[in-house]
Legacy VTK file of the C-alpha trace (Angstrom):
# vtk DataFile Version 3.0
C-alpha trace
ASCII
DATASET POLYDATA
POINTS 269 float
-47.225 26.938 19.225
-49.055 24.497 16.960
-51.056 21.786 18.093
-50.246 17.867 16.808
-52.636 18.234 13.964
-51.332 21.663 12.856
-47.718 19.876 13.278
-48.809 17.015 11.321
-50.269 19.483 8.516
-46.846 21.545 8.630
-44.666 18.806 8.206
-46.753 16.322 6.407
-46.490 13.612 8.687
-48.821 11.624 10.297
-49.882 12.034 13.590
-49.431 7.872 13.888
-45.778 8.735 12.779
-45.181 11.648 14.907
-45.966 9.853 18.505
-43.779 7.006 17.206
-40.663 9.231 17.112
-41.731 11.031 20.336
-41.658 6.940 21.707
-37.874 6.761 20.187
-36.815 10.397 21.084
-36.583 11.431 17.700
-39.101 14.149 18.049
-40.557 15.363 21.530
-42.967 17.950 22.157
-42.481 21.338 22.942
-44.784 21.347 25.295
-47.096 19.239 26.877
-50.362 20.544 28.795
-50.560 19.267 31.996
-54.162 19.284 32.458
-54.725 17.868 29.450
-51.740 15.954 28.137
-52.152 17.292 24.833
-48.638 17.792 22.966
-47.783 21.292 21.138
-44.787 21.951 19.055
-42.765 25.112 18.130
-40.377 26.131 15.120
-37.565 24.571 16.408
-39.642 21.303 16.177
-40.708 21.916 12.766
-37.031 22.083 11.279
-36.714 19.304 13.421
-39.247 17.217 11.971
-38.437 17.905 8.545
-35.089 17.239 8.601
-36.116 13.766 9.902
-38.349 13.353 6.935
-35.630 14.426 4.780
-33.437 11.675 6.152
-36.063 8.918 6.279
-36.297 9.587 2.147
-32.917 8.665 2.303
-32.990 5.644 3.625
-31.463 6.278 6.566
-32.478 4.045 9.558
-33.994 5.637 12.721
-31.216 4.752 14.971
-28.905 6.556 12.247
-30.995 9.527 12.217
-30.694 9.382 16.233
-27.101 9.400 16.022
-27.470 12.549 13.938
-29.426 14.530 16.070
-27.788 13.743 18.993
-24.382 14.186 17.600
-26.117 17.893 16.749
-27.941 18.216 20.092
-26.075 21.212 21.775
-26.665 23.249 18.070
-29.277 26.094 18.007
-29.491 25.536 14.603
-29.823 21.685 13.851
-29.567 23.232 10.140
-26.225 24.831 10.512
-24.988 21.607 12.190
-25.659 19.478 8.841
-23.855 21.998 6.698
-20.688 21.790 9.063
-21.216 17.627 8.571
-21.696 18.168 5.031
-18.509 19.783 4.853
-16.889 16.824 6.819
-18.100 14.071 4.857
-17.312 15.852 1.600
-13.811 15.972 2.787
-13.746 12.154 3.588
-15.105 10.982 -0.027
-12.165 12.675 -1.039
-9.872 10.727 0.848
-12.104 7.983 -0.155
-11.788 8.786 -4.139
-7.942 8.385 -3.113
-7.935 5.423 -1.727
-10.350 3.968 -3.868
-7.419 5.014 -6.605
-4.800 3.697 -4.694
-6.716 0.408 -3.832
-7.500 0.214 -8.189
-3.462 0.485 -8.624
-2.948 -1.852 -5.783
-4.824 -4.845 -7.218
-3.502 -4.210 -10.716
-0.100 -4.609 -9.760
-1.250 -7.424 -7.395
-2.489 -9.549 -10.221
-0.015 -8.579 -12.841
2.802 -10.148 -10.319
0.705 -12.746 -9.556
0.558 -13.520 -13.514
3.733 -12.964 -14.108
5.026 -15.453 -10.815
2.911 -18.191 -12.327
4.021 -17.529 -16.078
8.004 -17.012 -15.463
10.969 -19.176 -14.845
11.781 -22.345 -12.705
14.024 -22.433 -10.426
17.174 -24.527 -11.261
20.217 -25.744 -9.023
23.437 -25.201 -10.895
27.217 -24.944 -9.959
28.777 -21.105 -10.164
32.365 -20.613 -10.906
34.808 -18.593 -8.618
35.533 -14.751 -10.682
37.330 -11.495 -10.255
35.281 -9.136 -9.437
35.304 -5.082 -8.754
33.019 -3.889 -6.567
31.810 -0.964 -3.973
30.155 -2.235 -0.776
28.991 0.001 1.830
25.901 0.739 3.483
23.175 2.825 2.213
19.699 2.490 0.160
19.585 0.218 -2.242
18.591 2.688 -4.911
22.260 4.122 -4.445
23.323 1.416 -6.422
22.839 3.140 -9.879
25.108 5.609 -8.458
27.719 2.796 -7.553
27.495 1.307 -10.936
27.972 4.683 -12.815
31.255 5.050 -10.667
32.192 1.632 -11.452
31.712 1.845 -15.316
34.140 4.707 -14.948
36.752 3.309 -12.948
37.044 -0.808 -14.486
34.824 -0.188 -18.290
37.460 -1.633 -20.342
37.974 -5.076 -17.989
34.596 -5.492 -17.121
33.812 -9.329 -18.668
30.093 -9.796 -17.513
27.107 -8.741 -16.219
26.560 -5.911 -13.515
25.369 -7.779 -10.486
24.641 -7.102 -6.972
25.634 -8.354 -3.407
23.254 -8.495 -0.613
25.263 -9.129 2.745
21.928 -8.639 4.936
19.553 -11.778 5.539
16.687 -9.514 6.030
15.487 -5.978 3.796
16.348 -3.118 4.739
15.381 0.669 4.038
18.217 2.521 5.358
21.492 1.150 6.459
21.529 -1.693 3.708
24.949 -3.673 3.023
25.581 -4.854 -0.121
27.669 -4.095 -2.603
27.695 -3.222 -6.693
30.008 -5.260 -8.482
31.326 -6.100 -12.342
33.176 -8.788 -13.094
36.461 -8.118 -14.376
39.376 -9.927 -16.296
41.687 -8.868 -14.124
42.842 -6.503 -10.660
42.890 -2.493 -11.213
43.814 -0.122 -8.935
41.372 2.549 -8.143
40.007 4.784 -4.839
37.137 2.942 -3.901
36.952 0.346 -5.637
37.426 -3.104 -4.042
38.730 -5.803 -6.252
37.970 -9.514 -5.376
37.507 -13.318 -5.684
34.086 -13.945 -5.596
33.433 -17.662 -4.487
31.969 -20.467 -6.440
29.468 -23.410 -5.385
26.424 -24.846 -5.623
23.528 -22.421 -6.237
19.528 -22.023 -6.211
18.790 -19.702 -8.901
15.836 -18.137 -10.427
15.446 -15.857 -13.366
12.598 -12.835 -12.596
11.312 -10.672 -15.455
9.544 -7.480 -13.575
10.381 -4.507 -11.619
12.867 -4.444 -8.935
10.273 -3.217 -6.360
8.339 -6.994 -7.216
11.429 -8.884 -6.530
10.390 -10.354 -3.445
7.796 -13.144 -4.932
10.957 -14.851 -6.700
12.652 -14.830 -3.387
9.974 -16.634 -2.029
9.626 -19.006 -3.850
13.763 -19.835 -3.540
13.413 -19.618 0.038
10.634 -22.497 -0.221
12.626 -24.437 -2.557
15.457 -23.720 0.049
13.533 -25.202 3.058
12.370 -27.753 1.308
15.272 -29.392 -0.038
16.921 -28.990 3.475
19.905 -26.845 2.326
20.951 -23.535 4.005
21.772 -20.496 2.300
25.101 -18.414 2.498
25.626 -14.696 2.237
25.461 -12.816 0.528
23.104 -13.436 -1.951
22.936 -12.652 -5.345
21.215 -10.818 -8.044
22.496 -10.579 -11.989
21.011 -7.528 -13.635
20.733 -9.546 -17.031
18.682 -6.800 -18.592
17.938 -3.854 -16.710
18.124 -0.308 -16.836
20.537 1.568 -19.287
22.813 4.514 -18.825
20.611 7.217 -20.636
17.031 4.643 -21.516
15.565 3.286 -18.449
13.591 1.207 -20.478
10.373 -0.464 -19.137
10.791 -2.394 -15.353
8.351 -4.635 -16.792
11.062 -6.051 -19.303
14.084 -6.034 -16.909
15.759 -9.762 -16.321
17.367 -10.754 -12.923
18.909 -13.933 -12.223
18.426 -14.290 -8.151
21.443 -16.486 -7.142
21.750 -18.212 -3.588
24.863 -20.523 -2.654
23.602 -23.395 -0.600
25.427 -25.813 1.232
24.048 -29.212 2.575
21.791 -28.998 6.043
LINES 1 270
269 0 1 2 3 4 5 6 7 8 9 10 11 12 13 14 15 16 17 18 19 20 21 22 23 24 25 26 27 28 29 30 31 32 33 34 35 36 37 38 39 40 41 42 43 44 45 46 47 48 49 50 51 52 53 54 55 56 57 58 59 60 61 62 63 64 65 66 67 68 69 70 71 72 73 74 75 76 77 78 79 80 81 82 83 84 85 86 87 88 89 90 91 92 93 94 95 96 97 98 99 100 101 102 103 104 105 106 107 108 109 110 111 112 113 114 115 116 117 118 119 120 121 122 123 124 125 126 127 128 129 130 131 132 133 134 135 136 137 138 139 140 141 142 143 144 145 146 147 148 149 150 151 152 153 154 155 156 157 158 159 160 161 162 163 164 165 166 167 168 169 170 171 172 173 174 175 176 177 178 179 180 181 182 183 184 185 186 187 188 189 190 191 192 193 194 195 196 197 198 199 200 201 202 203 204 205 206 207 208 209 210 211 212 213 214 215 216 217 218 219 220 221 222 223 224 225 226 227 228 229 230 231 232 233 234 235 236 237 238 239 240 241 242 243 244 245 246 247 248 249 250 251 252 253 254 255 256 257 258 259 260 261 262 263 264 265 266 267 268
C-alpha cells in the first residue's frame, strides 16, 4: 500500500489533484484508516491514476474520462478494457473514412446538378403532333429499358423515323413494378411478337430539355411540375422523355453529355 504522498510521487500528481478526483469519483482510495482518516492506495490505483493522466493530456474532460471508467468498471484490468475500446473505435473511423467518402461524392454531385439546373434550358410550352409509334410497355425497372430498345431496333430499324423515347404511365417513381413503355417512332405499322404499334396523341405540352445523367433527372421534373402548378394546368399520362442524345449501342458515352427532352401534355385546370 502506498500512502497519498508516495501515490502522488508514483503517479506524478498532486496531492491537491488527487483529492479532487476522489471528490468526483474518478480516483478513490484503497483504503482509508479509520482511526486516522488517512487515504492509502494500491496497484490497481496506480494504473488507475495514470491512465487518468494519460487522458487528461488528451484533452479529454473529466466527465468523459468518468464515462470511461465506468463503462470499464466490472474489468480487472482497466488496461485490457482500453485495448478492447481501441479496437472499437478503430473500427468506427473506418466506417467514418467511408462515409466521409461517400459524404465528399455526395456534395460533388450535389453542386454539379445544382450548376447544371441553373445553367441549362427553359422550359417552353409547345404543341406536339399525333405519330405512329412501336413500342414495348410492361412493368419492370426502368433500367430494363436498354433491353427493350435493343429488341426494338431489331424488330422496326428500317421504319424507325425519330428519336427513341420513353413512356412513363406511373404519376409517382417507382423501383420495381414500373409501367412505362420503350417506344420509336415509326413511318408506318409492322407486325412483330411483342411489339405494340400505336397512335401516340398530340396536344399542348410543357417541355424541358435536361443535359445530365438519367439518375439526376428529377430536378428538371421539378421544376415542370412548378411551372405546372403555377400556370394552373394539369398534367396527363403518361409522360414523356426523348432520349435526344444518350447512350449508344456499343459507346455509352459520358451521362454528363446525354440530352432529354422531358415532355408533359397539359390540359386547362
Amino acid at each position: 500500500m502506498l500512502s497519498i504522498g508516495e501515490f502522488s510521487r508514483v503517479t506524478g500528481l498532486t496531492i491537491k489533484t488527487i483529492r479532487l478526483y476522489d471528490e468526483k469519483g474518478l480516483l478513490p482510495p484503497a483504503v482509508v484508516r479509520d482511526e486516522s482518516g488517512y487515504r492509502y492506495y494500491d496497484a490497481p490505483s496506480v494504473e488507475r491514476a495514470r491512465v487518468i493522466k494519460q487522458l487528461r493530456d488528451l484533452d479529454f474532460s473529466l466527465a468523459e474520462i468518468a464515462q470511461i471508467l465506468e463503462a470499464g468498471a466490472d474489468e480487472a484490468d482497466i488496461v485490457g478494457f482500453l485495448e478492447r475500446q481501441k479496437e472499437v473505435i478503430a473500427k468506427k473511423l473506418e466506417r467514418y473514412t467511408q462515409v466521409h467518402r461517400a459524404l465528399e461524392t455526395v456534395i460533388h454531385t450535389e453542386k454539379e446538378a445544382a450548376m447544371a439546373n441553373q445553367t441549362t434550358f427553359q422550359i417552353e410550352e409547345k404543341t406536339v403532333p399525333e405519330m405512329l409509334v412501336a413500342g414495348i410497355r410492361a412493368k419492370g425497372v426502368y433500367s430494363d429499358s436498354g433491353a427493350r430498345f435493343a429488341k426494338l431496333g431489331r424488330a422496326v430499324g428500317r421504319h424507325i423515323t425519330g428519336k427513341a423515347l420513353g413512356l412513363y404511365y406511373d404519376t409517382e417513381y417507382k423501383e420495381a413494378d414500373a409501367d412505362f413503355e420503350s417506344c420509336f417512332p415509326v413511318r408506318k405499322a409492322v407486325a412483330n411478337e411483342g411489339v405494340n404499334v400505336h397512335a401516340l396523341p398530340g396536344g399542348r405540352c410543357v417541355t424541358l430539355l435536361y443535359r445530365g445523367p438519367y439518375s439526376e433527372i428529377g430536378r428538371s421534373y421539378q421544376r415542370i411540375f412548378e411551372y405546372v402548378r403555377e400556370k394552373k394546368l394539369t398534367p396527363k399520362v403518361p409522360s414523356r422523355e426523348v432520349y435526344v442524345k444518350g447512350p449508344g449501342m456499343i459507346f455509352k458515352g459520358n451521362p454528363k453529355n446525354y440530352l432529354t427532352e422531358i415532355q408533359v401534355l397539359v390540359e386547362e385546370g
